[in-house]
N, CA and C atoms as a LAMMPS dump frame, in Angstrom:
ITEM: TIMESTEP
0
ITEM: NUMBER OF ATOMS
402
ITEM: BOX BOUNDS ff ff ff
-5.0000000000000000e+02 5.0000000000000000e+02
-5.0000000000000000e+02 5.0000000000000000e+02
-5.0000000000000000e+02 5.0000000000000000e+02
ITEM: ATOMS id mol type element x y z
1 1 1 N 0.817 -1.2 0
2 1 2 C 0 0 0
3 1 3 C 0.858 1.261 0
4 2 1 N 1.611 1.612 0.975
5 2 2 C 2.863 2.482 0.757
6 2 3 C 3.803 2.568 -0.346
7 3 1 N 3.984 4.132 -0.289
8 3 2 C 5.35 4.028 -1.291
9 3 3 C 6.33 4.348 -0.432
10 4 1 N 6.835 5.757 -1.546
11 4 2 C 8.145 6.066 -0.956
12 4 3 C 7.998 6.83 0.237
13 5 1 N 8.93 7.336 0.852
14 5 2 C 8.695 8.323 2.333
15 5 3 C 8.796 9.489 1.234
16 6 1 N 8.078 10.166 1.98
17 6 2 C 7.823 11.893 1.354
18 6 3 C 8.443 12.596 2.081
19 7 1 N 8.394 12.604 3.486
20 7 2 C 8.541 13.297 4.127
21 7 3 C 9.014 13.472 5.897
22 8 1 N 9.608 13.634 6.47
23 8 2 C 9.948 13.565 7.941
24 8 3 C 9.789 14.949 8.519
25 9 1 N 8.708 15.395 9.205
26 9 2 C 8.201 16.359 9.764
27 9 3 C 8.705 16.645 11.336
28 10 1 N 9.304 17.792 11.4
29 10 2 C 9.806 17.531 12.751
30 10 3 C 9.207 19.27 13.419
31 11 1 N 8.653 19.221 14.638
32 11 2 C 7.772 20.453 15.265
33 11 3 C 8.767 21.178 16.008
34 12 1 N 9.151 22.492 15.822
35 12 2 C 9.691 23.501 15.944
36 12 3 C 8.483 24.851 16.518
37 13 1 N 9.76 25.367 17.936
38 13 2 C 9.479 26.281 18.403
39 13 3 C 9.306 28.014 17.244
40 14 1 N 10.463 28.083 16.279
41 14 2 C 10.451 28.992 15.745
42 14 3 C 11.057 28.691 14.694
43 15 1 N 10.19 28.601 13.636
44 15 2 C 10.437 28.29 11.938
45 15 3 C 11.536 28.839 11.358
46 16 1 N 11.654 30.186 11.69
47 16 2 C 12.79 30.721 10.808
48 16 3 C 14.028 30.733 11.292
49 17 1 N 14.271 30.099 12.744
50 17 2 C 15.546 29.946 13.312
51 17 3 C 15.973 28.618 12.568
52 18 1 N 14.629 27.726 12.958
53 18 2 C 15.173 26.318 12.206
54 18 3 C 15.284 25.833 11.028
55 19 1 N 14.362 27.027 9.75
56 19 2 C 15.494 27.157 8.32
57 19 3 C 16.588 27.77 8.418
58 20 1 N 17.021 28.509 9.51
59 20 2 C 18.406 28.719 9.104
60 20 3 C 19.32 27.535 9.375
61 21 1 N 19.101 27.473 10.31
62 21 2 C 19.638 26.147 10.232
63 21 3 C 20.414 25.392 9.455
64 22 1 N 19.232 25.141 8.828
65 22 2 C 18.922 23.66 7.857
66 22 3 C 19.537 24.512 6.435
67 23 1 N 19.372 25.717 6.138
68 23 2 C 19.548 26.635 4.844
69 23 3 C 21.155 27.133 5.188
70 24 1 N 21.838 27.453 6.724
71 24 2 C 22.824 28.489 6.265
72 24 3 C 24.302 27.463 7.105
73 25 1 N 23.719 26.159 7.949
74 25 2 C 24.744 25.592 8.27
75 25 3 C 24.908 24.089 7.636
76 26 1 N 23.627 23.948 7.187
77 26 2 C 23.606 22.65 6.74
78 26 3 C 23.634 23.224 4.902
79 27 1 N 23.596 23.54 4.495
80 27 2 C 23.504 24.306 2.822
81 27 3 C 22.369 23.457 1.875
82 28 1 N 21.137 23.566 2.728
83 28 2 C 20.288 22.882 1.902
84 28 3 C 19.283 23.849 1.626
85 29 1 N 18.502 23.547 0.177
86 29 2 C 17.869 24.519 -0.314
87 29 3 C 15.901 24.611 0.691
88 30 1 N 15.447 26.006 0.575
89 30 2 C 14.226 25.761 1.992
90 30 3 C 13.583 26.688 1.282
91 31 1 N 12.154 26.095 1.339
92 31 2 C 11.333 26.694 0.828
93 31 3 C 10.629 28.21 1.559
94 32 1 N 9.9 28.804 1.178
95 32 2 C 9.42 30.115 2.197
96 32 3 C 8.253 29.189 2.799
97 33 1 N 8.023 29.887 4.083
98 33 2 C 6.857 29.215 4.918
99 33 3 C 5.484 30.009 4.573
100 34 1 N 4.82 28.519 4.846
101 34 2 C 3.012 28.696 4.185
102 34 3 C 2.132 28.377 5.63
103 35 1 N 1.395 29.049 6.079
104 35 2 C 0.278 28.867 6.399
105 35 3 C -0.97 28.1 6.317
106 36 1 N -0.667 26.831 7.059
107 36 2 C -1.787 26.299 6.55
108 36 3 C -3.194 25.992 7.733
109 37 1 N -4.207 27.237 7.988
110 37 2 C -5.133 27.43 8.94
111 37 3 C -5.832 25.737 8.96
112 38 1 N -6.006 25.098 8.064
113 38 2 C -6.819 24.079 7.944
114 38 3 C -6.221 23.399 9.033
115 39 1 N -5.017 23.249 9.082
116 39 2 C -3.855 22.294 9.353
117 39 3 C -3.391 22.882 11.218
118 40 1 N -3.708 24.469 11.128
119 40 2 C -3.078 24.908 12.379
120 40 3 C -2.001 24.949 12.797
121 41 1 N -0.787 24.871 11.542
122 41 2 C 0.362 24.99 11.001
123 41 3 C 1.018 25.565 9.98
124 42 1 N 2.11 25.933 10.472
125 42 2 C 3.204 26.637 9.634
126 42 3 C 3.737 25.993 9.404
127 43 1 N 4.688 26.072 8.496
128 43 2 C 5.378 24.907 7.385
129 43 3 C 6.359 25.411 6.517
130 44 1 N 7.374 24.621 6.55
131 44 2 C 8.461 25.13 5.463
132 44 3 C 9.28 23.207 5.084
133 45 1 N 9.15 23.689 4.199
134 45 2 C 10.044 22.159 3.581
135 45 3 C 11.54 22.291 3.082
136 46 1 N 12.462 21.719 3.56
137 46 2 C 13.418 21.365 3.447
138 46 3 C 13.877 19.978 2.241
139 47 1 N 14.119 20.794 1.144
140 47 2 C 13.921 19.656 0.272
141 47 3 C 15.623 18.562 0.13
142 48 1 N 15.798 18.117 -0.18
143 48 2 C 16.961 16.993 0.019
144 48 3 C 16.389 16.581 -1.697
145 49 1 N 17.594 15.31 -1.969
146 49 2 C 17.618 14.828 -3.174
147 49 3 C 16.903 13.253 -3.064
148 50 1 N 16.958 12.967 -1.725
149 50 2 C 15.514 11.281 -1.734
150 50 3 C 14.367 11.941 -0.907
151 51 1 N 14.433 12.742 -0.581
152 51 2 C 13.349 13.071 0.452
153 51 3 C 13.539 14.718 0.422
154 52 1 N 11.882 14.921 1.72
155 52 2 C 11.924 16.393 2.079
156 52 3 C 12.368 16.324 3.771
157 53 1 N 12.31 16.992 4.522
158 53 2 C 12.274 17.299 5.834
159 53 3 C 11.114 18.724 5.988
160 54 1 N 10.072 18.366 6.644
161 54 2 C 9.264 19.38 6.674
162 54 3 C 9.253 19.821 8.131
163 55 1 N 9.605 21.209 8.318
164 55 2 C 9.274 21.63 9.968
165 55 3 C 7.777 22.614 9.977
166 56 1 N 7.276 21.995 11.058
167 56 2 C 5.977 22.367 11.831
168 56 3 C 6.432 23.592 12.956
169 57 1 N 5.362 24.648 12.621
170 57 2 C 5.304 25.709 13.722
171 57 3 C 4.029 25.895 14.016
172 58 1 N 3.655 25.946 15.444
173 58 2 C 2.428 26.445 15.307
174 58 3 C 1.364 27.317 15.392
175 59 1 N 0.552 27.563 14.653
176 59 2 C -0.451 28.868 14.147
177 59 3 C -1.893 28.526 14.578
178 60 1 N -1.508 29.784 15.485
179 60 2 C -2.895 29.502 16.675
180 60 3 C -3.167 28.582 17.522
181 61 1 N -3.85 28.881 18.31
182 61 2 C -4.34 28.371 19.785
183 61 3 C -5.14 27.143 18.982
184 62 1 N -5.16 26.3 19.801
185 62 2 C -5.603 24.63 19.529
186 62 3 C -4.636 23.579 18.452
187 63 1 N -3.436 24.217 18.269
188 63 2 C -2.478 23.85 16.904
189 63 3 C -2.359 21.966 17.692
190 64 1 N -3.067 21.602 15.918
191 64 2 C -2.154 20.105 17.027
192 64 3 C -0.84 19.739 17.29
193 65 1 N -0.143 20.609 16.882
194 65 2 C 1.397 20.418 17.52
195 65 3 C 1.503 20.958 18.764
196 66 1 N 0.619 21.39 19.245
197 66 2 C 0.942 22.17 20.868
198 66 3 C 1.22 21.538 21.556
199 67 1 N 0.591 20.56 22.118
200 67 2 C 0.864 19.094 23.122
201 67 3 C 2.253 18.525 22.872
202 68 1 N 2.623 18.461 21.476
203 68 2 C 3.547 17.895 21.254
204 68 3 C 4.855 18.911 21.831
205 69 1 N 4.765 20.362 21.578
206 69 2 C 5.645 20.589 21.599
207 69 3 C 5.93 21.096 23.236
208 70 1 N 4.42 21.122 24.142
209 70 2 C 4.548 21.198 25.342
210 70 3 C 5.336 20.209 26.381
211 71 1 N 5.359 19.257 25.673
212 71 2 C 6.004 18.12 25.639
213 71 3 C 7.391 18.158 25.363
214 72 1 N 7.702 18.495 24.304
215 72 2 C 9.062 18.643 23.72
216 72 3 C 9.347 20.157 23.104
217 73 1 N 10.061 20.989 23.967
218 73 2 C 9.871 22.163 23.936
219 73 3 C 11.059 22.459 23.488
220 74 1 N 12.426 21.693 22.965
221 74 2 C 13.298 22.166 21.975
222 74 3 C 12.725 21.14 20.369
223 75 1 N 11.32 20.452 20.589
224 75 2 C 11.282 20.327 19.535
225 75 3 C 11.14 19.218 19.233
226 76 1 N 10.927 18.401 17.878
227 76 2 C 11.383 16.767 17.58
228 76 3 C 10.654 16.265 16.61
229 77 1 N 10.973 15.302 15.652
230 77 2 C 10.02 14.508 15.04
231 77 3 C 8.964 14.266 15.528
232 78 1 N 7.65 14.804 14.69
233 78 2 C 6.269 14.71 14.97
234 78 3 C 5.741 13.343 14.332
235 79 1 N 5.709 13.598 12.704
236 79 2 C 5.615 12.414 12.43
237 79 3 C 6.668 12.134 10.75
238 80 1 N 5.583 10.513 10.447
239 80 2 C 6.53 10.403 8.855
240 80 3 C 5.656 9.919 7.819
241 81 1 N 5.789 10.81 6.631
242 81 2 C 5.108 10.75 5.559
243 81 3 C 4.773 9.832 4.75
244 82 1 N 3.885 9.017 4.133
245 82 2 C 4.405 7.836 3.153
246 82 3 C 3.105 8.503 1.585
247 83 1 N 3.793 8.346 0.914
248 83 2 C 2.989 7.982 -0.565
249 83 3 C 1.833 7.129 -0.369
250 84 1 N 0.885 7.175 -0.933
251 84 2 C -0.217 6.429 -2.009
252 84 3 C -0.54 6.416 -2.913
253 85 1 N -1.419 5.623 -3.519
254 85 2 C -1.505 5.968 -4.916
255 85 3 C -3.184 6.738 -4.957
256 86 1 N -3.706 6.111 -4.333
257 86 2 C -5.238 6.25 -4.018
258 86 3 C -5.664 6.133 -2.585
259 87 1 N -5.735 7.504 -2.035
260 87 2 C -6.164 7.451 -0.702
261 87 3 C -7.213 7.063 0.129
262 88 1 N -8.463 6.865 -0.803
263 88 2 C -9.705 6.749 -0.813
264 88 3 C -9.56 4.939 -0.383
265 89 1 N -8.78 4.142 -0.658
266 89 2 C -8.604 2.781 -0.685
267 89 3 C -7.759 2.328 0.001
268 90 1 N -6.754 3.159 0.31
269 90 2 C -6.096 3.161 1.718
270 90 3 C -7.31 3.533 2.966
271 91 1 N -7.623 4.662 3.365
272 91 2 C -8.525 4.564 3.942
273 91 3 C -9.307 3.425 4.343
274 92 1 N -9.978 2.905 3.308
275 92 2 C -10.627 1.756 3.761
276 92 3 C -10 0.397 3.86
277 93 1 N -8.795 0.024 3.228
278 93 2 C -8.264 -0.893 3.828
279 93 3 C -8.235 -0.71 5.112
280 94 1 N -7.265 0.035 5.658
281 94 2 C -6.63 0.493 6.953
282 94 3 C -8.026 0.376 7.902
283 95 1 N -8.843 0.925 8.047
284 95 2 C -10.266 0.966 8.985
285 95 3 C -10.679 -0.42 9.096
286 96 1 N -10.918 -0.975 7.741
287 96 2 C -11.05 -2.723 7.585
288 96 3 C -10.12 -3.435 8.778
289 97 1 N -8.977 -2.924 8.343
290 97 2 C -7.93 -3.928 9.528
291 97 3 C -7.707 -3.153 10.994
292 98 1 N -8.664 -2.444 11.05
293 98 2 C -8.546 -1.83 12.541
294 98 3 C -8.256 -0.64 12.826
295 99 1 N -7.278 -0.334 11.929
296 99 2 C -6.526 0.884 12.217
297 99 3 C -7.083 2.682 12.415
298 100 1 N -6.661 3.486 13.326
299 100 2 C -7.669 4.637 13.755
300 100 3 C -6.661 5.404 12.399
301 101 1 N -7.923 5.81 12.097
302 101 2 C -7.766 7.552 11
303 101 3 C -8.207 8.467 11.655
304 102 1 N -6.977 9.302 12.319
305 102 2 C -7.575 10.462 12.975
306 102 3 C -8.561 11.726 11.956
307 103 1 N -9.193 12.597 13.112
308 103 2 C -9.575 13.202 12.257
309 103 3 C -10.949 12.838 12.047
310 104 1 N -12.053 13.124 11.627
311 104 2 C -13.138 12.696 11.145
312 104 3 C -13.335 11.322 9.975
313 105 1 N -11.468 11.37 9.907
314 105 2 C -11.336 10.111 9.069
315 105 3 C -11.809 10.367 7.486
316 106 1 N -12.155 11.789 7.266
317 106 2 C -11.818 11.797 5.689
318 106 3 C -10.81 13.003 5.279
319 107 1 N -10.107 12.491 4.119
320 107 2 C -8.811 13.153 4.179
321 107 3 C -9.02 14.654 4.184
322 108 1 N -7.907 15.535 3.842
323 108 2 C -7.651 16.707 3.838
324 108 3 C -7.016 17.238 2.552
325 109 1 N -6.586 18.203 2.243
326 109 2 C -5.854 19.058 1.441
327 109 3 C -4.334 19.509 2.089
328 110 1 N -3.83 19.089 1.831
329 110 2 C -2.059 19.151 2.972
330 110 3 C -1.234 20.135 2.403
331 111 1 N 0.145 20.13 2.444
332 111 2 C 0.692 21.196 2.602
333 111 3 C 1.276 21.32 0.716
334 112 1 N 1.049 19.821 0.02
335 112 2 C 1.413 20.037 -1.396
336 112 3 C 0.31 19.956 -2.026
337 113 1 N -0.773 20.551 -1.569
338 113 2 C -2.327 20.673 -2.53
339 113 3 C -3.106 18.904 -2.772
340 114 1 N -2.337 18.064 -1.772
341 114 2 C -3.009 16.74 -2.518
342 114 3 C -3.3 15.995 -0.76
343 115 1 N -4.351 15.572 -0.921
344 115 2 C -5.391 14.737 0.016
345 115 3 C -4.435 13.886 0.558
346 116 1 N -4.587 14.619 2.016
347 116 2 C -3.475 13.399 3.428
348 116 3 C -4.578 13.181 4.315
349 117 1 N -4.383 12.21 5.046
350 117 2 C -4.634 11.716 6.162
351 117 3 C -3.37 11.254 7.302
352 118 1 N -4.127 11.35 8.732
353 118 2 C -3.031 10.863 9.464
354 118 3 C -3.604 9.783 10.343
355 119 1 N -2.715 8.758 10.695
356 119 2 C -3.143 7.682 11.541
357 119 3 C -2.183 7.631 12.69
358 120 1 N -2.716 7.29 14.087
359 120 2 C -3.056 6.844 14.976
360 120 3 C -1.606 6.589 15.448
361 121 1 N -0.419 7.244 16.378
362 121 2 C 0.708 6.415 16.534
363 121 3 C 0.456 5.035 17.345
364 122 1 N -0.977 4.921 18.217
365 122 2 C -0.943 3.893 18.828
366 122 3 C -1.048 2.128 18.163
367 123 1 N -1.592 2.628 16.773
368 123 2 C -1.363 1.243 15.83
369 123 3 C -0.263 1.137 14.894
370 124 1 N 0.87 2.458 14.993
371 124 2 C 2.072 2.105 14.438
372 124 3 C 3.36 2.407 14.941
373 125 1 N 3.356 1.168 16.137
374 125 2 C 4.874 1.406 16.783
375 125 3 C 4.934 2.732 17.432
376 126 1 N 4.418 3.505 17.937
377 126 2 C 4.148 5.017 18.241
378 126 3 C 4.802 5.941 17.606
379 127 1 N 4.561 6.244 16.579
380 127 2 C 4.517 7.106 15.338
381 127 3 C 3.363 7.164 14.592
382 128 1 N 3.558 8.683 14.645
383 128 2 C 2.084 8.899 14.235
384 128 3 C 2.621 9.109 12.293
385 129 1 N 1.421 8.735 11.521
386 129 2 C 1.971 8.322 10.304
387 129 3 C 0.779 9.408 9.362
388 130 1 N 1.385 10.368 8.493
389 130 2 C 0.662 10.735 7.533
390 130 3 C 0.979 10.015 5.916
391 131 1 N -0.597 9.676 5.52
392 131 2 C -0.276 9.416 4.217
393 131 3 C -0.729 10.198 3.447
394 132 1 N 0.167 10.225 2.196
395 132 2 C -0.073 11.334 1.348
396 132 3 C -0.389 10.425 -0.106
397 133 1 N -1.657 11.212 -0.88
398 133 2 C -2.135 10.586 -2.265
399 133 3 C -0.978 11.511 -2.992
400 134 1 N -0.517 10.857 -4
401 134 2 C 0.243 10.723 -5.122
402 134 3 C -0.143 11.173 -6.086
C-alpha cells in the first residue's frame, strides 16, 4: 500500500531559526513558509535529493502540535510521511484492519495541494503516520 517516504516532519518552536539552520549551516535549499489554517500549522520544507524534511510551527491556539511541543519544547520529530496511490482505498483498507484515521477520518488538502490523512501512533509502533495521495 505504501510508497516512498515523502517526508519527515519535525515540530519547531520557531520556523525561521530552524530554516536557518537547515539553509545556512547545513547548505540545503528551503522553501518560504506557508500557512496552513486548515492544518493549524506553519510549514516550510526542506527539500533533500531522496526526500523532504518538513518543519511544523504552530499557528494559533488549539495547533495540534501544541501538546507535542509542550512536551518537547526544543522540539522533535512529529511524524513520517508515506505515498499512495489512491487514498480513498487506503482509507478503507486500513479501517477494515482496525486501524484509527484520525480526524473525522476523511482526508484533507495538505501542505502540497493533494489529500493526506493521518493515523493513529498507537497502531504504528508510536509514530504517528501521515499518508499522502500521489
Amino acid at each position: 500500500m505504501i510508497g516512498k517516504l515523502n517526508h519527515v516532519a519535525i515540530a519547531v518552536n520557531d520556523i525561521t531559526a530552524a530554516a536557518s539552520v537547515y539553509r545556512d549551516t547545513l547548505g540545503a535549499t528551503v522553501t518560504e513558509a506557508i500557512d496552513l489554517p486548515e492544518h493549524g500549522v506553519t510549514t516550510v520544507f526542506i527539500e533533500l535529493p531522496n526526500t523532504k524534511i518538513e518543519l511544523l510551527q504552530m499557528l494559533g491556539e488549539g495547533s495540534p502540535i501544541e501538546r507535542f511541543i509542550e512536551k518537547n519544547p526544543a522540539g522533535g520529530i512529529h511524524h513520517i510521511c508515506y505515498e499512495v496511490d489512491d487514498i480513498a482505498q487506503a482509507i478503507s483498507k486500513l479501517k477494515s484492519d482496525g486501524a484509527t484515521v484520525l480526524g473525522d477520518g476523511e482526508p484533507k488538502i495538505g501542505a502540497h495541494g493533494k489529500p493526506v490523512i493521518f493515523l493513529h501512533p498507537k497502531d504504528f509502533c508510536g509514530t504517528l503516520i501521515e499518508l499522502e495521495q500521489v
